[in-house]
N, C-alpha and C positions, 0 to 999 in steps of 0.2 A: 322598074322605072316607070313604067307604062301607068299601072295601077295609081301611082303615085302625084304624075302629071297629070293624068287625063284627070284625076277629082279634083282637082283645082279650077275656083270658079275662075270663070275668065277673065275679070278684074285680077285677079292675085296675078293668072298667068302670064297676062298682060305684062304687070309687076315686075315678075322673075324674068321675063324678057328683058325688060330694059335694066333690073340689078345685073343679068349674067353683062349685058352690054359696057355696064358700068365697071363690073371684076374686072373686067380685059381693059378698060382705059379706052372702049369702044364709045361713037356718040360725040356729038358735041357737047361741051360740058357736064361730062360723065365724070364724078370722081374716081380715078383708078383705082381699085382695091387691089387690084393683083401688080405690085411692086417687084420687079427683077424676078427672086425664086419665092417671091413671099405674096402669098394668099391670104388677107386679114375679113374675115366674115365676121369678126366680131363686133365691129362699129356701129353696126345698122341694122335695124329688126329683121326679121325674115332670112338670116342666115342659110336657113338649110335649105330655103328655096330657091337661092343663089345659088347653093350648090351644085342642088339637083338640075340646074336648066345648064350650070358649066356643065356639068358633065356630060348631057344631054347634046351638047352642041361639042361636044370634043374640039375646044381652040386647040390648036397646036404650042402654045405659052401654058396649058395645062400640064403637060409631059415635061415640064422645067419645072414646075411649082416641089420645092423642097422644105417649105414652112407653112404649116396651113394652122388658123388661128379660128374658133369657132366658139361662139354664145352657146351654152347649157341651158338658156331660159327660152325653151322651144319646148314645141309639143314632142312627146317621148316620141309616137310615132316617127316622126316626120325627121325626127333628130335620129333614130337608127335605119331609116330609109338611105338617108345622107351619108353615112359615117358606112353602110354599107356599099357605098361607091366606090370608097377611097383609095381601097389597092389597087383597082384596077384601071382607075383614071388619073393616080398619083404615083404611080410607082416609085418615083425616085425622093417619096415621103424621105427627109430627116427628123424632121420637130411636128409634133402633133399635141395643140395645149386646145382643151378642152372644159374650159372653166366656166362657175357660176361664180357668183357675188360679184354679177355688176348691179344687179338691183338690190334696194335696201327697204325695210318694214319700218314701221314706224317710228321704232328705238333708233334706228340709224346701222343696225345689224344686218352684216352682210346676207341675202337671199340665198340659201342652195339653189344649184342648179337642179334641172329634173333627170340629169345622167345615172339610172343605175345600174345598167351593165353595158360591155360594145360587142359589136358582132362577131363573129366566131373569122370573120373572113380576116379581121385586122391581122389576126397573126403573120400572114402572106406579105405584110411591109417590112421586106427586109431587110429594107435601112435604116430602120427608125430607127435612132439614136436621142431620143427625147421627145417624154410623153408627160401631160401635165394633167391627172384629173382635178386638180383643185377643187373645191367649194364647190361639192356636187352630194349625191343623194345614195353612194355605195355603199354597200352594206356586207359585200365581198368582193372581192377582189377578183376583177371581170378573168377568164380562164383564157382568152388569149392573151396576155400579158406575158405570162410564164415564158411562151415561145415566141417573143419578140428578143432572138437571138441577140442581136446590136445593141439592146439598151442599154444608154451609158447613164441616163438622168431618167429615175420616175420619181415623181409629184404628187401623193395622195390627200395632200394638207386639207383638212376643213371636209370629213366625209364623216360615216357613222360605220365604218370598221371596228367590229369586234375582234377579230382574228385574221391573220397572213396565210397562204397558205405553204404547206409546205413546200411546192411549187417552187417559191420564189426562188428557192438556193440554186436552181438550173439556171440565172442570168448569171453567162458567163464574162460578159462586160461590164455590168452596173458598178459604177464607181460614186453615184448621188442615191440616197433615198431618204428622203423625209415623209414621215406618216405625221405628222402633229396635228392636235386637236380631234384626233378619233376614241373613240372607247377600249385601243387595244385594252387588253385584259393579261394578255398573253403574249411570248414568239415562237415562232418555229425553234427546234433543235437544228433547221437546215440552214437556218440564217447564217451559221458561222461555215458555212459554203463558201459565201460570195469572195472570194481572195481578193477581186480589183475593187473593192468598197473599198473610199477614201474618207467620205462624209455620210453619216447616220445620223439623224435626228429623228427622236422619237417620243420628245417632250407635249404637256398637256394630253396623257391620255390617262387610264386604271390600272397601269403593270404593278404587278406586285414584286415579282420575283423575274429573276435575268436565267436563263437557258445559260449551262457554263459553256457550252458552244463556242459564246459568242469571243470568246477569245481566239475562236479561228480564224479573225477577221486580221490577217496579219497585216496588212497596208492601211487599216482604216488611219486616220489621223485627226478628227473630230468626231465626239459621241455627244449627244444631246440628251438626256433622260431628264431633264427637271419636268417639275408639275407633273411629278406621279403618285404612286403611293408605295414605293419600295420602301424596305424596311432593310434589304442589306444587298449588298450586291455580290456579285461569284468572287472567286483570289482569281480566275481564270482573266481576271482585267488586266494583272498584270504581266501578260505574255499579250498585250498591243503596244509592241517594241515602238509602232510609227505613230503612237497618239500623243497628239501636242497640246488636244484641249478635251476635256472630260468634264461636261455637267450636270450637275446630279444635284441641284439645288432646289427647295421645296417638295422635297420628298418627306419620307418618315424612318429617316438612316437612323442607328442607333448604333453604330458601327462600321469601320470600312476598313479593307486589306492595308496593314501596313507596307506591302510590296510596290504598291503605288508608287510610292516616294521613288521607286527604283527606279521607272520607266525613264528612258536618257533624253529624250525629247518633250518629256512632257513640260508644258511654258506654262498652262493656267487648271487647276483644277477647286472647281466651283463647288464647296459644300455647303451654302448658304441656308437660313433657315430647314434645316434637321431636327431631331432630337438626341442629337450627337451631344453628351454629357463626359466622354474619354474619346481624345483622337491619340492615334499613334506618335509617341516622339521623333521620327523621322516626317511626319506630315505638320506636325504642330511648327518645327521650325521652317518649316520649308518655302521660300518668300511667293511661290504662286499657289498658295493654299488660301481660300477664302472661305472663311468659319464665321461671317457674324450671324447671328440670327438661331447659333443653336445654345443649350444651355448647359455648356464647360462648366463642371464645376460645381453644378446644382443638384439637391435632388429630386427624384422622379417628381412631377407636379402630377394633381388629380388631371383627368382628361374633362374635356369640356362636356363631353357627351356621355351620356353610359355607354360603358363596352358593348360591341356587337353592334351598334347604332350605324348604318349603312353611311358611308357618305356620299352624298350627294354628286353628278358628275356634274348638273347644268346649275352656277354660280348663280346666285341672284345679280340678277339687271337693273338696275334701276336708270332714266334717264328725268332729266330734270333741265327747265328752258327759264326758269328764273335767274335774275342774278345774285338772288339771295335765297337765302335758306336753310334747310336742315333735312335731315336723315337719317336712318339708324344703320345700325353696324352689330350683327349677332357676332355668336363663335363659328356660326357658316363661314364667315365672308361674305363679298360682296364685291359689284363690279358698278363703279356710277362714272354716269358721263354728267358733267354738268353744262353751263354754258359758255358758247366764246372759245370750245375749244379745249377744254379740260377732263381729263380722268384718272381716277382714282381704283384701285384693285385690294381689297382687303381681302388678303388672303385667310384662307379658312385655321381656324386659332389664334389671327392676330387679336382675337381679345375673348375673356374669359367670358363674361356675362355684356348684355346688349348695352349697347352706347349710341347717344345721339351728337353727331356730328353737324355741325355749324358750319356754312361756309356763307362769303363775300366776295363777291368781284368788284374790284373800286378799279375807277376812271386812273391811270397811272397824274399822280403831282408831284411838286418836290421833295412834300412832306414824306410821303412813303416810298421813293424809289430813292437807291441808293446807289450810287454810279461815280466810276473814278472817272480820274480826266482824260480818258480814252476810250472810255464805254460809251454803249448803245445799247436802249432800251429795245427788248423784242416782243414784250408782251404788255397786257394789264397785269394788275397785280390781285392774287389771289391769298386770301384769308381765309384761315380753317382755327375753330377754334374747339374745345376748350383749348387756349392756349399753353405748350409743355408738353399737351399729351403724349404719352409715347404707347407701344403695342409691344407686344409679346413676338412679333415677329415684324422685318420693315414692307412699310405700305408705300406701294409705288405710286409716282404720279408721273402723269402724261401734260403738258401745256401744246399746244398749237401755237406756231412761232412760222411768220413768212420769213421763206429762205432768203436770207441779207445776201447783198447785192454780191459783194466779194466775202469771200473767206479765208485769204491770201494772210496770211501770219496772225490770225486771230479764230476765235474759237467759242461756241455756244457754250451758256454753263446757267445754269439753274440757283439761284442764290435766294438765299434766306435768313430773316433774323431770330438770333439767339442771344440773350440775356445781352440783353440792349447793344447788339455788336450785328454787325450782315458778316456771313460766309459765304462759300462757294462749295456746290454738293458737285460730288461727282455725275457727273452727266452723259449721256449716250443719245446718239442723235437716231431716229429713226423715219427714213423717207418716205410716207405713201403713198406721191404722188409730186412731179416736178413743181408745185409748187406749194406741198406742205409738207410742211416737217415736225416732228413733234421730238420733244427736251425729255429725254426719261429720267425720273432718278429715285433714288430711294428716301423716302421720307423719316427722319430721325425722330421728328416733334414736330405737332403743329405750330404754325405761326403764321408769318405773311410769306410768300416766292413768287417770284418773278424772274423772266429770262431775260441775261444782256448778253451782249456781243464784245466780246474783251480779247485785247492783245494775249496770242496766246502766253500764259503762262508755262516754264519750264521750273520745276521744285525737286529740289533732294534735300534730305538728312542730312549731315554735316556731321559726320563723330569726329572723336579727338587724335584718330590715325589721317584726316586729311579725305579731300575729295578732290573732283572733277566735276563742273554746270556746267552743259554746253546747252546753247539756245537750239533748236530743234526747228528752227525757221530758219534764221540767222549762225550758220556752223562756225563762222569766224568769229563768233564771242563769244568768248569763253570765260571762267572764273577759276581757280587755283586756289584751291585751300591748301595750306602748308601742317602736318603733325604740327600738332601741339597750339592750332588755332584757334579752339575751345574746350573747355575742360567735358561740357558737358554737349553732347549731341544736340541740335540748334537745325530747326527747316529755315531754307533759307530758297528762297525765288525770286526770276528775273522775267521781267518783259522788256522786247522788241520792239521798239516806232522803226517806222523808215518817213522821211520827208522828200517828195520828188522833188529833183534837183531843177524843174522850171519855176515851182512854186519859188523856189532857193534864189533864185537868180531874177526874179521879177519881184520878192521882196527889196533884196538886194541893190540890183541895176549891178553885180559885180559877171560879167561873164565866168570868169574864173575860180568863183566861189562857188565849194562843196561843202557839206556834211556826212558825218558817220551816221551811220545806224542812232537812235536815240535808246539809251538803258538804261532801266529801274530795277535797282536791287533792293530787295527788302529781306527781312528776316525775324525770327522770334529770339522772342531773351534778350538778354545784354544787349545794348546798341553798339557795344567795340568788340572786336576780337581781340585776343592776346598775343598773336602775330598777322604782322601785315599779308594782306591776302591780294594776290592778281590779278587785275582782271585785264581781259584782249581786246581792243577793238578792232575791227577793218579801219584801213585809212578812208579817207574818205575816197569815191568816186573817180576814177583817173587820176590819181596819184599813184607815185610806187616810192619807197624810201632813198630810191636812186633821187629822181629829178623835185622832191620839193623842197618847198624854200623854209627851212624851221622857223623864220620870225613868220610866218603867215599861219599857221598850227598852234590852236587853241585847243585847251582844255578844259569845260565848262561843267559847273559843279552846283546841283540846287540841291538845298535842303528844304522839303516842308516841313509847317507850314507855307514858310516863304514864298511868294514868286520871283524871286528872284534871280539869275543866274550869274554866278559868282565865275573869275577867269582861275582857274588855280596850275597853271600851267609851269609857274616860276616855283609853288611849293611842291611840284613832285618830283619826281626823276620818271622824264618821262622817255623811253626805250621806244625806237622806229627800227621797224624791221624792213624788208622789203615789199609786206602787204599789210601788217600791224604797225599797231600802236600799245606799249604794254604800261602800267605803271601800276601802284600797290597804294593800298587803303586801309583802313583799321576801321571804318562804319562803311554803313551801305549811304545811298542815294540816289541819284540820276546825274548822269555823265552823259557827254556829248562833245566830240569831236569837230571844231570847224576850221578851215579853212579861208581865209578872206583876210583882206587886205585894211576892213576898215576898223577904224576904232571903237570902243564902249561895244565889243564884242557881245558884253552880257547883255544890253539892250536889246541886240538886235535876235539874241538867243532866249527872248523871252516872250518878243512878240514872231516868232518863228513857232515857239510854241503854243501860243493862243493861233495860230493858223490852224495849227494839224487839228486843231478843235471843233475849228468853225465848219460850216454847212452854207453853201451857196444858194438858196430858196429864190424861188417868186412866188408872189401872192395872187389870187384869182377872187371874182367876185363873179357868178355867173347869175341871170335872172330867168327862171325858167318860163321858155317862149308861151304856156298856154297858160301860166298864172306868173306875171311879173313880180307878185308880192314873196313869193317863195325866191330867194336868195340859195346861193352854196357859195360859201366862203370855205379857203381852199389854202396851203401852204404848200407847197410841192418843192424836191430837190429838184436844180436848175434842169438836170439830164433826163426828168418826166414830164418835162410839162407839153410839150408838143404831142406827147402819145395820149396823154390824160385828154386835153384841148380838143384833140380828132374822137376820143369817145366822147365827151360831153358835148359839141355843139349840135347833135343832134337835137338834143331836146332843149339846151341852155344857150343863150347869147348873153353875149357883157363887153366889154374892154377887154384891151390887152392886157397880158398879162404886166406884172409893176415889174419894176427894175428887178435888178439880184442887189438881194440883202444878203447880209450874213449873219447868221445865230447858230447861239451854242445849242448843245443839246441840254432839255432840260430848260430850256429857255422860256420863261412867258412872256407873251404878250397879248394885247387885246383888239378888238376890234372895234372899233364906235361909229354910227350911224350918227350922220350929221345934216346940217341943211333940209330939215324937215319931215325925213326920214325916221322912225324910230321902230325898236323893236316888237314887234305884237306876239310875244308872249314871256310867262312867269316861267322863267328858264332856271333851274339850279346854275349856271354856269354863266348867267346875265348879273352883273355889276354895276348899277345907276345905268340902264339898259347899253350897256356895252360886253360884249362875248367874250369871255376868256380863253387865252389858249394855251397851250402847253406843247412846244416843240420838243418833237423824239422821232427821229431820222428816217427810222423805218416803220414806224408806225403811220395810220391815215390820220393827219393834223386835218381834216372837213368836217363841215357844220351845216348843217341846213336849218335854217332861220326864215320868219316869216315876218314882214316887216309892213306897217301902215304908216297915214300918217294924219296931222289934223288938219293939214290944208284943203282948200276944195278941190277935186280934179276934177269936179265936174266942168270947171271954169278954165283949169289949164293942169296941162301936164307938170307933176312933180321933178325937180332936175335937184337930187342928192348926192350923195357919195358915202362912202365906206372909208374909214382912217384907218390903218394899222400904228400903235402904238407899245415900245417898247417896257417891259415893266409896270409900273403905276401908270394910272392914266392921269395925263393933268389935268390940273381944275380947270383951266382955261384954253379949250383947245384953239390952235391958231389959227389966228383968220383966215393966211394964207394957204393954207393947207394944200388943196389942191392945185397949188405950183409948185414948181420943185423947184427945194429950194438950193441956192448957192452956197448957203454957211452950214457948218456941221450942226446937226441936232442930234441931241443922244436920247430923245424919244422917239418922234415920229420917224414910221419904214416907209411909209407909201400908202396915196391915195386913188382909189377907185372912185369911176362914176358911176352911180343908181338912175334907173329913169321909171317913176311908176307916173303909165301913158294916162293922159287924159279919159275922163268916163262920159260916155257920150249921155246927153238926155233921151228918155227913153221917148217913147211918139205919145204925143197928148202934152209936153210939154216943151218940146221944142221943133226944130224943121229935119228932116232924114230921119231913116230909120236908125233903132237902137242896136250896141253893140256892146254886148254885155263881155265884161272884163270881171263879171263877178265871179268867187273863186268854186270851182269842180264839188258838187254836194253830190250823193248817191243818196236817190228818198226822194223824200218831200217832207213838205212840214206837219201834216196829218200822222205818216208815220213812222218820224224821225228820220234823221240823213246822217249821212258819214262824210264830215269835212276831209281835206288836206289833210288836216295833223291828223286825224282819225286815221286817216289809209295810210300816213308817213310812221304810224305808232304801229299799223299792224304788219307793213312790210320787217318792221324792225323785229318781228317776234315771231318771223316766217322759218327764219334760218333756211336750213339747207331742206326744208318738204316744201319749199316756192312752186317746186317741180308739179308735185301732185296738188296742190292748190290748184296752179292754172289747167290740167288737162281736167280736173271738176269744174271749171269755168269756163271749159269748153274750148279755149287755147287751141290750136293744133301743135301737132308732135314737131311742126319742121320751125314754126315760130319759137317754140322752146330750146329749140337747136341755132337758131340764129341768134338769141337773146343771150345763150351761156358763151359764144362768139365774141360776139362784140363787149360782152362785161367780162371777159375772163380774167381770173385772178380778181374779182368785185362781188364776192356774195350780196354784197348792200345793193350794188348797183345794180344787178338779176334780178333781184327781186321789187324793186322800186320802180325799174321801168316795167316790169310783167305789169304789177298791179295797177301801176297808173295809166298807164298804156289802154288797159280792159278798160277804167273808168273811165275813161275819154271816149270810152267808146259807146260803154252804157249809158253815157249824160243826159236824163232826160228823160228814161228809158223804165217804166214802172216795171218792178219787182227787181230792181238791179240789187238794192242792199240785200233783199231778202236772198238772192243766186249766192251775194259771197256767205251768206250764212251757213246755208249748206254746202257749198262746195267745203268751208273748214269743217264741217261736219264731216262729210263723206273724206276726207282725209285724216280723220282722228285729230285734228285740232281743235278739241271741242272749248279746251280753253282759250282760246282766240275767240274762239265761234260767242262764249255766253259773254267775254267783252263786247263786242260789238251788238248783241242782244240789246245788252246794258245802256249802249248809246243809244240805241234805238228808242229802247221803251222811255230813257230819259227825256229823248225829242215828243217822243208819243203825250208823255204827262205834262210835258210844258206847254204843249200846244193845247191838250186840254182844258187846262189850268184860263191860259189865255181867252178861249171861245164862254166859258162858264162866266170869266169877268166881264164880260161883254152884252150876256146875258143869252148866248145865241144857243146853251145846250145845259138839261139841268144836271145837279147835282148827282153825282154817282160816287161809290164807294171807291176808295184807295186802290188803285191797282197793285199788285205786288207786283215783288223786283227789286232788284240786289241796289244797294244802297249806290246812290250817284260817285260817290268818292273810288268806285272799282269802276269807273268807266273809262276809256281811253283817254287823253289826253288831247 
């Protein structure tokens, strides 16, 4: 310890003094790190030196610490100085997780950490029940592991293991081990030791061949093997009596034990993309057998590569920050991230000879999203074309989708068009972080996709022996196929609304009025059955079939296209039970139960359904306090606007927010600058200079607009406003606009006030000093500056390396910390106030443009870096251009440089 501490210059020691002060929740305003029995050093640089000074000072709340959490991105030193403390000032260690990839390279790929072996002392933790090397730099599997008696969970995920040792089979507790992403090659023959192993996964590594051992693993219950390179596995698989899922998909199977089929528990076994060409008849019918992707049926095809041809273990990468473009695709594969949030995995054979793939990300409109009347939009929409294409094996895709607010009987899904019709792909959700989530699914054909947010659906088959649909939210609705209800097997799905019964009652004004569940059945084929089919509702809400009143029970019946809801309560026979409602049908539609006393029931069940639709919004118009000409025009749902309001007036003031309106999703409307006001700039999204907008619920409906106008301010302050307008804009906006009005309009939502202040005279032409209100340039005009939109175009193509931009612009570590704070869940906004923030600070300040040149340089943005060149030397030739006409400098040759149309915006 001694050797350790004492080489610490006194600043650092300093440092680890006041972090160990900080672990313990010592200090005033000390962040605690050390919570109950949990020690978290991985939040804050300097980790191990925290460690080393707790230990050092032995608190008494050390000897309770039973979760200790530690950064891998430390000097090796210093990180096994630390981790050689641990048994003897942690003893009553449970959980020990020691992971890298919290820092990321330029691609966006996770960092290793620098752990490649731990101390020989570790073993002496003889509680440890949970060990995590994740995303670290091992190459063998450190030798006190072996005798970490208690292990119940080890964690090797994201290392460069070639080999286990045979070691391992001595944990006589481990019940978890995932190795994924290393080089195995190989396993022990001791592996099938482990008896309490429940979960193994050992997918993404080079296994060729399986140890027949491993059928000794008589408790396991999940095995992992995809993304290897097996080519057949042991019949020893099927003596794991307790496995319930077995994956083995993306491998190079060309066979598998027909015994399988035997195992009594097994629910899912994945043989997805093989070169499985005969599966056994007991596997073939077997309904949790998954075969697409191999080729039943077919004969041998040539291989893409000549025999002997190594394959390759590290997939090409590619990352790409355009929102358009293209790329190729060998018989390798490939792994491309693109932008906004999108990835693509072409797995190695999904295609014979090289192909260039095309893709598009469009601004979601009505034209290309396609949404029921209880959808929500989660994403933009993404285009790949040639369009049709399909692969030899399926190509995954990943979308980036913020986690929607509720997911209370509704459910993400991945939708895309084919031959002029939208589906819905199977989808898996995947979390990496509490507030993203990424849509996985498997790609069929290219086309266009996009993610919504849809009631969940519940589907089965329908053969001609009869079924049972029960809703899987909703248990009490159910549907009743009857034998002999269609000749030919027919999919047939239902979705669940629910309407809160205040919403019910404040349409209403009826206290005692309820509704059922709202339900959509649909189906393929025929629109009739050949016998009447049943379906169940709950009654509604505080009823029982004892105390209501049957003239107050309606039964409501829409058919689309229609919007209408029709009473059909007199043509059914409708059966009350004491918690149902039952009656029989021969098509599908939407049905609805109400309760209520008043008349023209289908009226009031139709604008009860335009309710469940709508979205309660206000509008925002903020003016940003250091340049009043920059505008954010804003839609927000009513239950964000207060949070949004407390992060923007820092930098933005405006008016209150407008009233609540209500729009549907999918809704346009626009915005129009009025009373002198007007837009200053050639905007794609500018219509006779008014902003279009596009309402979708969970997506950010905000704009940032820069706005002049042609009155004098030198003479007086501008007094404008902002209209919101529904649909079309009219040709003749109202005079009275900005009062509100008394009689209905079915255009105008609400109007905002604009105020761009008076511009004072500068000295030489009037009396006081000048106060310039002119807008933020970086430069000069000798050589070239970067306006506003210049820095609003380059935060936009910062993405997520804003990070490393600002600590090359000199930022400190704790402002970067404060900044992801106050914008979190805002990539846009993190990096708009980093970079403006700087500029405001540099105003004035010669070589500022030249600082952000390099700083995107020295973070490998060099394509941002030669845009901003491009504005530069643009400013530089106009300025020239100008003194030559003047006659102030002569004639010189052309400067080169990229043509002005590649210049920023």
């Amino acid at each position: 310890m001694a050797t350790v501490a004492e080489g610490l210059e006194p600043e650092a020691a300093a440092t680890g003094d006041a972090a160990a002060a900080a672990a313990v929740g010592a200090g005033p305003g000390a962040a605690p790190l050390l919570a109950g029995k949990q020690l978290n050093l991985d939040l804050y640089p300097a980790g191990c030196q925290r460690l080393l000074h707790l230990c050092a000072q032995q608190p008494t709340q050390l000897l309770q610490v039973e979760f200790l959490r530690l950064s891998t991105h430390e000097d090796p030193g210093l990180l096994e100085a630390a981790l050689a403390r641990v048994p003897a000032r942690l003893p009553r260690l449970r959980s020990l997780v020691l992971k890298g990839g919290q820092r990321r390279d330029m691609l966006g790929a996770c960092l290793p950490g620098t752990l490649t072996t731990l101390p020989a002392s570790l073993s002496g933790l003889g509680r440890l029940a949970h060990l995590d090397l994740s995303f670290n730099s091992l190459r063998t599997l450190p030798a006190c592991v072996p005798h970490m008696r208690s292990l119940d969970a080890l964690l090797l995920s994201h290392n460069r293991l070639s080999e286990l040792p045979e070691a391992l089979g001595a944990l006589p507790a481990l019940t978890f081990l995932t190795v994924t992403h290393n080089r195995l090659r190989a396993l022990p023959a001791t592996l099938g030791a482990l008896s309490t192993l429940q979960r193994l996964d050992l997918s993404e590594n080079l296994l060729d061949s399986l140890p027949a051992a491993i059928g000794g693993l008589s408790r396991l219950s999940e095995l992992n093997l995809a993304s290897n390179a097996l080519q057949s596995v042991p019949a020893s698989l099927a003596r794991l009596r307790c496995l319930r899922l077995l994956v083995l998909h993306s491998n190079r199977l060309t066979s598998v034990p027909a015994d399988l089929a035997g195992l009594p528990l097994l629910a899912q076994l994945d043989l997805r993309d093989n070169q499985l060409r005969a599966v056994p008849p007991e596997l073939l019918d077997a309904p949790f057998v998954r075969l697409q992707g191999n080729p039943l049926g077919e004969a041998p095809a040539a291989s893409p590569s000549p025999p002997g041809t190594p394959m390759d273990p590290e997939m090409p990468r590619l990352r790409l920050t355009s929102d358009a473009g293209s790329f190729p695709v060998t018989p390798w594969g490939c792994s491309v991230t693109l932008a906004h949030g999108v990835r693509l995995l072409f797995p190695a054979g999904a295609t014979t000879a090289p192909v260039t793939i095309h893709y598009q990300l469009w601004l979601p409109q009505p034209g290309l999203v396609s949404l029921g009347p209880h959808d929500s939009l989660l994403s933009s929409v993404l285009e790949l074309w040639p369009h049709g294409l399909t692969f030899r094996q399926d190509v995954s895709l990943w979308l980036l989708v913020v986690p929607p607010r509720t997911q209370l009987c509704r459910e993400v899904v991945v939708r895309t068009r084919s031959d002029g019709s939208w589906s819905d792909l199977e989808t898996f959700l995947e979390e990496e972080a509490p507030k993203r989530l990424w849509a996985r699914c498997q790609v069929p054909h290219f086309s266009w996709f996009l993610v919504v947010l849809r009631p969940v659906s519940d589907a089965c088959l329908v053969p001609p022996e009869g079924t049972l649909l029960c809703s899987s939210g909703h248990p009490g609705v159910k549907v009743t196929f009857p034998p002999g209800a269609t000749q030919e097997p027919r999919h047939v799905s239902m979705q669940v609304l629910r309407m809160a019964g205040r919403e019910l009652r404040a349409l209403l004004g009826e206290p005692g009025a309820a509704v059922s569940p709202l339900l959509r059945l649909s189906q393929s084929g025929p629109t009739s059955f050949l016998r009447p089919v049943t379906v169940q509702l709950p009654l509604p809400p505080g009823l029982t079939g004892l105390d209501l009143d049957r003239s107050r029970l309606h039964l409501l019946h829409r058919a689309p296209p229609e919007a209408t809801w029709d009473d059909i309560t007199a043509a059914v026979a409708l059966e009350v039970t004491h918690l149902y409602a039952r009656f029989q049908v021969t098509h599908f539609s939407w049905y609805w139960l109400w309760y209520t006393t008043k008349a023209r029931v289908g009226d009031l069940a139709r604008k009860a359904w335009e309710r469940l639709r709508l979205h309660r919004v206000n509008l925002i118009a903020l003016q940003r306090r250091r340049d009043p000409e920059q505008v954010l025009l804003q839609c927000l749902p009513r239950n964000k606007v207060d949070a949004t309001l407390q992060r923007l007036l820092e930098r933005y003031r405006g008016p209150e927010p407008s009233d609540t309106v209500e729009v549907f999703e999918g809704e346009k409307f626009f915005a129009a600058f009025e009373r002198g006001i007007e837009v200053d700039a050639d905007r794609p999204d500018c219509v006779e200079g008014r902003i279009c907008f596009v309402f979708y619920s969970h997506l950010k409906n905000v704009k940032e607009v820069y706005v002049t106008t042609a009155l004098d301010r030198e003479a007086q302050a501008v007094r404008g406003q902002v209209s919101f307008y529904r649909g079309s804009v009219p040709t003749e906006v109202p005079k009275e606009a900005a009062r509100q009005r008394k009689g209905a309009d079915a255009l105008w939502m609400a109007t905002l006030p604009l105020k761009l202040p008076r511009l004072r005279a500068p000295k030489g032409r009037g009396q006081g000093a000048s106060l310039s209100l002119a807008p933020l340039n970086l430069g000069d005009a000798e050589n070239g500056f970067l306006t506003q939109a210049n820095l609003l175009s380059v935060a936009g193509r910062l993405g997520p390396d804003w990070p490393t931009v600002a600590l090359h612009l000199g930022l400190p570590y704790g402002e970067l910390q404060r900044i992801r704070h106050d914008f979190r869940d805002d990539l846009d906004g993190q990096t708009r106030h980093m970079l403006f923030s700087w500029a405001e600070r540099q105003a004035g300040q010669p070589g500022a443009a030249g600082l952000l040149v390099r700083a995107l340089e020295q973070s490998d943005r060099r394509d941002v870096a030669e845009e901003v060149r491009a504005v530069l030397d643009l400013g530089h030739r106009k300025y020239q251009d100008s003194i030559r006409r003047t006659g102030l400098a002569p004639e010189d040759p052309p400067l080169p440089g990229p043509p002005a149309s590649q210049a920023l915006a």
